[in-house]
ZASE-289011 format. One record per atom (N, C-alpha, C, O): atom name; x, y, z. Coordinates in Angstrom, 1 decimal, always signed. Layout:
! ZASE-289011
{a=CA east=X north=Y up=Z}
...
***
This chain:
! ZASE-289011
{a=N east=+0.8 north=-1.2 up=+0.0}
{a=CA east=+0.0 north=+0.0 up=+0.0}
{a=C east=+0.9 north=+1.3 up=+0.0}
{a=O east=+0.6 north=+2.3 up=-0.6}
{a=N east=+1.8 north=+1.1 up=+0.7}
{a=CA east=+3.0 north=+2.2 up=+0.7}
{a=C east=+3.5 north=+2.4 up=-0.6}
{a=O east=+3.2 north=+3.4 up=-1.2}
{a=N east=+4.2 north=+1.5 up=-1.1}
{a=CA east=+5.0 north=+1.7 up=-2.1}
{a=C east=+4.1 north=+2.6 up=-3.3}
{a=O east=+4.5 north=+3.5 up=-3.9}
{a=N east=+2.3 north=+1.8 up=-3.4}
{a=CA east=+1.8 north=+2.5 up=-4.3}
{a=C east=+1.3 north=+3.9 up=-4.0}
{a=O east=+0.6 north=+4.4 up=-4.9}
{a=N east=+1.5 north=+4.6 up=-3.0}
{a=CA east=+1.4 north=+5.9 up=-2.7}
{a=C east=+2.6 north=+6.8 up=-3.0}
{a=O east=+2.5 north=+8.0 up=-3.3}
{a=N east=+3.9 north=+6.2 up=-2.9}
{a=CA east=+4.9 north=+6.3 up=-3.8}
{a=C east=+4.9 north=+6.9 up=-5.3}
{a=O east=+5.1 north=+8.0 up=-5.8}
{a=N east=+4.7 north=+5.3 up=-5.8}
{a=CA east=+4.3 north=+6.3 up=-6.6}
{a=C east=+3.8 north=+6.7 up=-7.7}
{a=O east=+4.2 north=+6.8 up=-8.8}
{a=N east=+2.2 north=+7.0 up=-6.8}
{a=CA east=+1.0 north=+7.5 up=-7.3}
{a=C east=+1.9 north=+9.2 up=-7.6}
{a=O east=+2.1 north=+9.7 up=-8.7}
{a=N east=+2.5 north=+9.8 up=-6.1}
{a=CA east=+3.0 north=+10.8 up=-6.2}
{a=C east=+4.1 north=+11.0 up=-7.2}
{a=O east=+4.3 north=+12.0 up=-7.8}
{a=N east=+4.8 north=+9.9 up=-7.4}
{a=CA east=+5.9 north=+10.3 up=-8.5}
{a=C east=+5.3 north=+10.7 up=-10.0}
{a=O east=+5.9 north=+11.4 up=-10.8}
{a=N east=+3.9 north=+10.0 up=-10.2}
{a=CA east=+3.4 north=+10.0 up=-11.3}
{a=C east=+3.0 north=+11.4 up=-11.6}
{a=O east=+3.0 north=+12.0 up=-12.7}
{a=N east=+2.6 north=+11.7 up=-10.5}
{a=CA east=+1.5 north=+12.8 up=-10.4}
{a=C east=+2.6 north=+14.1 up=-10.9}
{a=O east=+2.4 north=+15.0 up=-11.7}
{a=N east=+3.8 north=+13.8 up=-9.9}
{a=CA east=+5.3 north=+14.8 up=-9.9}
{a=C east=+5.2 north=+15.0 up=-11.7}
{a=O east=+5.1 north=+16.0 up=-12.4}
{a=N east=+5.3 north=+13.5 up=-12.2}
{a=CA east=+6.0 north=+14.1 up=-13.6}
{a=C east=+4.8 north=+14.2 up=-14.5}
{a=O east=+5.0 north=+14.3 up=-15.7}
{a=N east=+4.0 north=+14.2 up=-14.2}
{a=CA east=+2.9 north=+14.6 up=-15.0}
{a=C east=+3.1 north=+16.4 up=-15.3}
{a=O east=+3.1 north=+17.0 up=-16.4}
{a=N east=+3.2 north=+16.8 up=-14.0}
{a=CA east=+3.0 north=+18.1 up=-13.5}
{a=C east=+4.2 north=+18.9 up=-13.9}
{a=O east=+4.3 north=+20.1 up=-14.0}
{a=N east=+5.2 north=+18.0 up=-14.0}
{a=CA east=+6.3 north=+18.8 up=-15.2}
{a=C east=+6.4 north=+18.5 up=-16.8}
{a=O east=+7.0 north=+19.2 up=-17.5}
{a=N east=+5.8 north=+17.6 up=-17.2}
{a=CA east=+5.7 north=+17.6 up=-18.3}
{a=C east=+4.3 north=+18.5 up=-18.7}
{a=O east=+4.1 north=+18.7 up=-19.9}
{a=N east=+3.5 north=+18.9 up=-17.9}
{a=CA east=+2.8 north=+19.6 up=-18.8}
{a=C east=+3.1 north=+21.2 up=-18.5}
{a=O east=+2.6 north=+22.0 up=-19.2}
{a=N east=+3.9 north=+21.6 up=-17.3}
{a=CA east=+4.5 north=+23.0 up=-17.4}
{a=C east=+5.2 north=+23.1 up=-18.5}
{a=O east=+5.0 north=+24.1 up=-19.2}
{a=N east=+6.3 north=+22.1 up=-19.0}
{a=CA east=+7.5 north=+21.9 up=-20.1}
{a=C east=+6.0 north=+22.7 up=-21.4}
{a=O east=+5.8 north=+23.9 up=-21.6}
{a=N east=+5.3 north=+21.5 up=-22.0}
{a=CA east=+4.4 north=+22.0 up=-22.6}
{a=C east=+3.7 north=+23.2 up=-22.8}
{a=O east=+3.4 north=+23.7 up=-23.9}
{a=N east=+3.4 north=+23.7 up=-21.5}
{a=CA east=+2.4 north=+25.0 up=-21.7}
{a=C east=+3.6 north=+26.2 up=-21.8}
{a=O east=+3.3 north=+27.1 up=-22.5}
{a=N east=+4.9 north=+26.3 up=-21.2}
{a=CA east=+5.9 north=+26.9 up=-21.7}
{a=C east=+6.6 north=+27.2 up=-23.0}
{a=O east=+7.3 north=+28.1 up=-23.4}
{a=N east=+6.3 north=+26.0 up=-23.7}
{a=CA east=+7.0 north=+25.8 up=-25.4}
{a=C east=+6.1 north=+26.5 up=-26.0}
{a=O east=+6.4 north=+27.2 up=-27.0}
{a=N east=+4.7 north=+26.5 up=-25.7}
{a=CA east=+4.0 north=+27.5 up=-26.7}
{a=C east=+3.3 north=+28.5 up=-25.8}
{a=O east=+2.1 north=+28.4 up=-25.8}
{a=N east=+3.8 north=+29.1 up=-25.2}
{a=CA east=+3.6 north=+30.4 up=-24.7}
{a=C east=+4.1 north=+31.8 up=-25.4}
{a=O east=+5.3 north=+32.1 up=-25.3}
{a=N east=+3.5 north=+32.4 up=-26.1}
{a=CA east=+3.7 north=+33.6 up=-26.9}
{a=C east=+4.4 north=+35.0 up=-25.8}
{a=O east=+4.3 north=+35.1 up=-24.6}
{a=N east=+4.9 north=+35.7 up=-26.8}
{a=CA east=+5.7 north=+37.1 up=-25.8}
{a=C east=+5.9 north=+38.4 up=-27.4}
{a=O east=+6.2 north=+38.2 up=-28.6}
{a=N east=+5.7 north=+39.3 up=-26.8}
{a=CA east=+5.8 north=+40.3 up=-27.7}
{a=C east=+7.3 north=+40.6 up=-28.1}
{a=O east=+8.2 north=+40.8 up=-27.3}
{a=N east=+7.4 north=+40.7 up=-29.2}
{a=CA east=+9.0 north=+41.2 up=-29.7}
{a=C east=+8.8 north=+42.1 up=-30.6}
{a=O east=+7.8 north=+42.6 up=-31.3}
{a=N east=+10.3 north=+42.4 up=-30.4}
{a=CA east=+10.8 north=+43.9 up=-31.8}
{a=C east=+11.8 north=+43.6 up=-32.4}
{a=O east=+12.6 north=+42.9 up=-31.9}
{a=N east=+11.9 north=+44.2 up=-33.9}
{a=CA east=+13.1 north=+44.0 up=-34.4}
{a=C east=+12.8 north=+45.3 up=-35.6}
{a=O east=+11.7 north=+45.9 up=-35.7}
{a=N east=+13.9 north=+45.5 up=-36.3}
{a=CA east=+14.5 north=+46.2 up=-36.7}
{a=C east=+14.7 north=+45.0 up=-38.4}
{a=O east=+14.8 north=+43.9 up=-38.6}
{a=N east=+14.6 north=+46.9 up=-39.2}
{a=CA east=+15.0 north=+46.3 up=-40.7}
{a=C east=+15.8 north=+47.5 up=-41.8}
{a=O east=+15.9 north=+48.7 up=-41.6}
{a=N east=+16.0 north=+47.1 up=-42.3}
{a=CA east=+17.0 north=+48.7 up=-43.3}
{a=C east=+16.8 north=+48.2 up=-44.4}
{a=O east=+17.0 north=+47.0 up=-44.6}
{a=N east=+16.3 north=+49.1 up=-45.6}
{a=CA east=+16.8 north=+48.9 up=-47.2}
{a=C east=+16.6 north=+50.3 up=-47.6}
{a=O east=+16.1 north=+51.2 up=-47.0}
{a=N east=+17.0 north=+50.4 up=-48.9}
{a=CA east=+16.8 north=+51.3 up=-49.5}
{a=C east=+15.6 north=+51.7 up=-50.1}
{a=O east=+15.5 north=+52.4 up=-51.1}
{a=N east=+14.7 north=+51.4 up=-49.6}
{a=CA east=+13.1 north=+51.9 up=-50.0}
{a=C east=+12.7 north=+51.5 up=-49.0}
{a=O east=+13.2 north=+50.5 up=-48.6}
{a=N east=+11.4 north=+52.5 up=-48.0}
{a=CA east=+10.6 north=+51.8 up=-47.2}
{a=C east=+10.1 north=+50.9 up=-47.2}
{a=O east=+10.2 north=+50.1 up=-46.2}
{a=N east=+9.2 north=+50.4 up=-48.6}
{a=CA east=+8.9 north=+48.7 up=-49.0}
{a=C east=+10.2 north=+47.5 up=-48.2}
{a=O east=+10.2 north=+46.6 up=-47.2}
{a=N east=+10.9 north=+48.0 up=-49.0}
{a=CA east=+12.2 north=+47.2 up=-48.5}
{a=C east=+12.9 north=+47.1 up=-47.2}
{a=O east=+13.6 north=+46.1 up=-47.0}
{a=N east=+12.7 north=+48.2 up=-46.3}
{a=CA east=+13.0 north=+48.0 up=-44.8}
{a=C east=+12.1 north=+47.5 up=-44.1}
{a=O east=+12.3 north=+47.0 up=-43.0}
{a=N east=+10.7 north=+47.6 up=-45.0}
{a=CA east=+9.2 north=+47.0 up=-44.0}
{a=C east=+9.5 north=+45.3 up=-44.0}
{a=O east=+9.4 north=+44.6 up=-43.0}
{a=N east=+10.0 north=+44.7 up=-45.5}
{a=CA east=+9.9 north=+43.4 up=-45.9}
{a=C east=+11.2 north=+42.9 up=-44.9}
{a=O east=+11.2 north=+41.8 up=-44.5}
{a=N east=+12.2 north=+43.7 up=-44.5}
{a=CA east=+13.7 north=+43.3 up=-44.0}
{a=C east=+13.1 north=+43.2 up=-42.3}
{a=O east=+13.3 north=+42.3 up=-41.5}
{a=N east=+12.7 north=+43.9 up=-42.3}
{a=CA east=+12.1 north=+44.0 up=-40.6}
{a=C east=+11.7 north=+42.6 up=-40.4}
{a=O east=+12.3 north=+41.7 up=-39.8}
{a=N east=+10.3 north=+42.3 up=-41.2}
{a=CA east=+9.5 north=+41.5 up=-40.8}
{a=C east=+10.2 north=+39.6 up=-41.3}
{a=O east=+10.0 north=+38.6 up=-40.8}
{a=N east=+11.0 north=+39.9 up=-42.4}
{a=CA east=+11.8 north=+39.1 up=-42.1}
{a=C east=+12.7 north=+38.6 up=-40.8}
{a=O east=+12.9 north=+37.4 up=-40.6}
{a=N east=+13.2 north=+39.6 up=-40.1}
{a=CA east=+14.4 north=+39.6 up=-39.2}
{a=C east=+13.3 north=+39.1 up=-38.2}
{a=O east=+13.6 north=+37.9 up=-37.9}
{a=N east=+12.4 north=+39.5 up=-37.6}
{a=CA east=+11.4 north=+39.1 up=-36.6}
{a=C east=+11.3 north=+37.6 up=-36.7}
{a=O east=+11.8 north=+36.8 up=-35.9}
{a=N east=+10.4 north=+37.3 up=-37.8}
{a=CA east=+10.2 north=+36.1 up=-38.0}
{a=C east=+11.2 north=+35.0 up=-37.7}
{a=O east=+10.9 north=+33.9 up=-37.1}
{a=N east=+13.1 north=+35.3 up=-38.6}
{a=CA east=+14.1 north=+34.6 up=-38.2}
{a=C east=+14.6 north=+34.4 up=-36.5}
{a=O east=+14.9 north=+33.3 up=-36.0}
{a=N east=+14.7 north=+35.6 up=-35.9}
{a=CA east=+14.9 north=+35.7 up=-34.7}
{a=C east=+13.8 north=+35.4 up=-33.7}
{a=O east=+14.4 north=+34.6 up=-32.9}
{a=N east=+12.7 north=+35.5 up=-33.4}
{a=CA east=+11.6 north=+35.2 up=-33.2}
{a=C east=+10.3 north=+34.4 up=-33.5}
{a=O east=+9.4 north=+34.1 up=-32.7}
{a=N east=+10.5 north=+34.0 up=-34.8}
{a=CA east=+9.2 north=+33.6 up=-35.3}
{a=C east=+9.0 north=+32.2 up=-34.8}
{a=O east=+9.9 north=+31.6 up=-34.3}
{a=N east=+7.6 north=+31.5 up=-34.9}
{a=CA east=+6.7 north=+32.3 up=-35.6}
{a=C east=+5.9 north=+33.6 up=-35.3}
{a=O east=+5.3 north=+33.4 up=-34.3}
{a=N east=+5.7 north=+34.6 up=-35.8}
{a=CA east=+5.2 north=+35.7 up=-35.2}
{a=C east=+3.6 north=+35.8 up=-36.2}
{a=O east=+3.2 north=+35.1 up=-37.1}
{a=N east=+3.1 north=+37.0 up=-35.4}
{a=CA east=+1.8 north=+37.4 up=-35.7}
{a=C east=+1.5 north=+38.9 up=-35.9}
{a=O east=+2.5 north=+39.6 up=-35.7}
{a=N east=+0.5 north=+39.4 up=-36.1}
{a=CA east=+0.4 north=+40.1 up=-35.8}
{a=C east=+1.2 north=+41.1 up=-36.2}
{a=O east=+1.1 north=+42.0 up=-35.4}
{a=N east=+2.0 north=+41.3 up=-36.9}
{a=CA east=+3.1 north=+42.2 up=-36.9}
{a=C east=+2.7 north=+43.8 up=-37.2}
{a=O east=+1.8 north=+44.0 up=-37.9}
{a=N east=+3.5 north=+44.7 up=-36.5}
{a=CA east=+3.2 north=+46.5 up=-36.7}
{a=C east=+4.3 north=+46.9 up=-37.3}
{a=O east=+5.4 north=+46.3 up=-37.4}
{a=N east=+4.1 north=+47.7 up=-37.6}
{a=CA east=+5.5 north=+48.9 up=-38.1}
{a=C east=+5.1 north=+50.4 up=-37.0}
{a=O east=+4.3 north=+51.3 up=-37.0}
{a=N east=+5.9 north=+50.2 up=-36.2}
{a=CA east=+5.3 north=+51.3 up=-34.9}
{a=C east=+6.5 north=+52.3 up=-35.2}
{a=O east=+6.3 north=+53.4 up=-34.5}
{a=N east=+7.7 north=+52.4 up=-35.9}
{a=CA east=+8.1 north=+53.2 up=-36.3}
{a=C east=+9.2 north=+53.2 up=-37.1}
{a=O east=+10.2 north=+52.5 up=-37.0}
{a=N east=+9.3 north=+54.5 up=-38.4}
{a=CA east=+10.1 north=+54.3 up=-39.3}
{a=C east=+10.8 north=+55.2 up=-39.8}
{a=O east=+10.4 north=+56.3 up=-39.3}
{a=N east=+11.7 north=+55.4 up=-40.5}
{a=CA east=+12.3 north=+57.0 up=-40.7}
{a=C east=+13.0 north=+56.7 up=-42.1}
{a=O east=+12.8 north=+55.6 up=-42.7}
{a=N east=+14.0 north=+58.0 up=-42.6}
{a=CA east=+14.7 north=+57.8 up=-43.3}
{a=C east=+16.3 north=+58.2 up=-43.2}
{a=O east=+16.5 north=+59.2 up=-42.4}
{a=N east=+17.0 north=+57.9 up=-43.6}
{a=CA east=+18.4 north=+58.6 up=-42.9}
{a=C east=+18.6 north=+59.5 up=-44.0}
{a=O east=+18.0 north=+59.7 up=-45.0}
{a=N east=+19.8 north=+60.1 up=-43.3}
{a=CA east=+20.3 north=+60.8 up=-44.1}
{a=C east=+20.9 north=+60.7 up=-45.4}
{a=O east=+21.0 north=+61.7 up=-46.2}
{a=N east=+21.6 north=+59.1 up=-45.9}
{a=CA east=+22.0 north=+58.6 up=-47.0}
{a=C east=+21.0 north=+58.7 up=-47.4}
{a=O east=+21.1 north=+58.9 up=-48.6}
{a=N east=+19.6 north=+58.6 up=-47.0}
{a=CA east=+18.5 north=+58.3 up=-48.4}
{a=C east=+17.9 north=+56.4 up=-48.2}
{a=O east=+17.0 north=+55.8 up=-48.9}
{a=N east=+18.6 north=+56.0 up=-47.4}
{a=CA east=+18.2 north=+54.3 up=-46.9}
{a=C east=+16.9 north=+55.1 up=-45.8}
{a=O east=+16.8 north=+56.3 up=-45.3}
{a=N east=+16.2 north=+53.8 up=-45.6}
{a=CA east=+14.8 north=+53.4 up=-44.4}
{a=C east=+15.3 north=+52.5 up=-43.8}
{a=O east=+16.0 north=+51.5 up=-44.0}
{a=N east=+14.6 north=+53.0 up=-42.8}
{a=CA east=+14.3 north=+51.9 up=-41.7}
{a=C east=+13.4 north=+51.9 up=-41.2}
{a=O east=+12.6 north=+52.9 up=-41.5}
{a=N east=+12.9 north=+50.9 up=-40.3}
{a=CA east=+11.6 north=+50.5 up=-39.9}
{a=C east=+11.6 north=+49.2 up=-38.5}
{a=O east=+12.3 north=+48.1 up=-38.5}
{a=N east=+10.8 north=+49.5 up=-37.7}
{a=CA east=+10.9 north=+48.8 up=-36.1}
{a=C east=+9.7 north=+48.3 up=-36.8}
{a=O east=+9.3 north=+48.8 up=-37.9}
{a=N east=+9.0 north=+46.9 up=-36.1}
{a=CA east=+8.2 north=+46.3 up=-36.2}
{a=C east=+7.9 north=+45.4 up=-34.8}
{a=O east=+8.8 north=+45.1 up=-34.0}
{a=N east=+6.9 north=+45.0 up=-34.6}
{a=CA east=+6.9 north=+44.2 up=-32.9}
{a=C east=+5.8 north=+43.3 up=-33.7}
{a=O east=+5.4 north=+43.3 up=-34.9}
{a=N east=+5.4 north=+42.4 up=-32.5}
{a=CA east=+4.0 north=+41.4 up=-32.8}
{a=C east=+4.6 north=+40.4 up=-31.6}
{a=O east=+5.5 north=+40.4 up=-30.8}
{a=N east=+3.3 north=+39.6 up=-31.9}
{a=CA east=+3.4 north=+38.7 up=-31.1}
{a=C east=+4.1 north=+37.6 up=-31.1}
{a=O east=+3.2 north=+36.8 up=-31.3}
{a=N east=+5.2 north=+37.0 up=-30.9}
{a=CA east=+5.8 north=+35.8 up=-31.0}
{a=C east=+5.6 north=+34.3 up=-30.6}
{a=O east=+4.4 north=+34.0 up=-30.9}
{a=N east=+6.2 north=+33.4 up=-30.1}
{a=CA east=+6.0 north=+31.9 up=-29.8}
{a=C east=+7.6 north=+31.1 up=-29.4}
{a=O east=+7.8 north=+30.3 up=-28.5}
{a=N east=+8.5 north=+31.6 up=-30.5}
{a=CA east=+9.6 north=+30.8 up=-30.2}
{a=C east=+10.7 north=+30.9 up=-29.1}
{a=O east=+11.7 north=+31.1 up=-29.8}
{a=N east=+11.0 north=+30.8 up=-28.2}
{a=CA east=+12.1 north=+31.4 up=-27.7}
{a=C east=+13.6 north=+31.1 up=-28.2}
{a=O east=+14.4 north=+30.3 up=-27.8}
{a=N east=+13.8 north=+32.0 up=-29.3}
{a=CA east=+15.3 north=+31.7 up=-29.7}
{a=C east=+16.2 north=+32.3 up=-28.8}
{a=O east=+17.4 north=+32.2 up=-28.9}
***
């Protein structure tokens, strides 16, 4: 009777970390990244590439802000929602 209280609890233990492990692997978190080209088009598509690589899969994605320099190149920040922890 002992032993199976044992382990009923051990079962119970690794259940209870295998499904934290789980609910942690796809837990989403907001990220940003950064992009540059020489046409706005082109720092929008560079951004949201860079996100996706470093972060992705993402969602949602914004352009919350962008400029142009003084060479005449863009840039562009972008955020969204993410999933991966790289």
């Amino acid at each position: 009777m002992r032993a199976s209280r044992i382990v009923a609890i051990a079962v119970a233990a690794l259940i209870t970390v295998l499904l934290t492990g789980i609910t942690s692997a796809y837990a989403s978190f907001g990220a940003t990244d950064e992009g540059y080209g020489p046409t706005l088009a082109a720092a929008e598509h560079n951004a949201k590439l860079t996100i996706q690589g470093d972060y992705g899969p993402c969602q949602d994605l914004v352009d919350y802000a962008y400029g142009q320099a003084v060479d005449g190149t863009w840039w562009v920040d972008v955020s969204g929602e993410c999933s991966n922890y790289n």
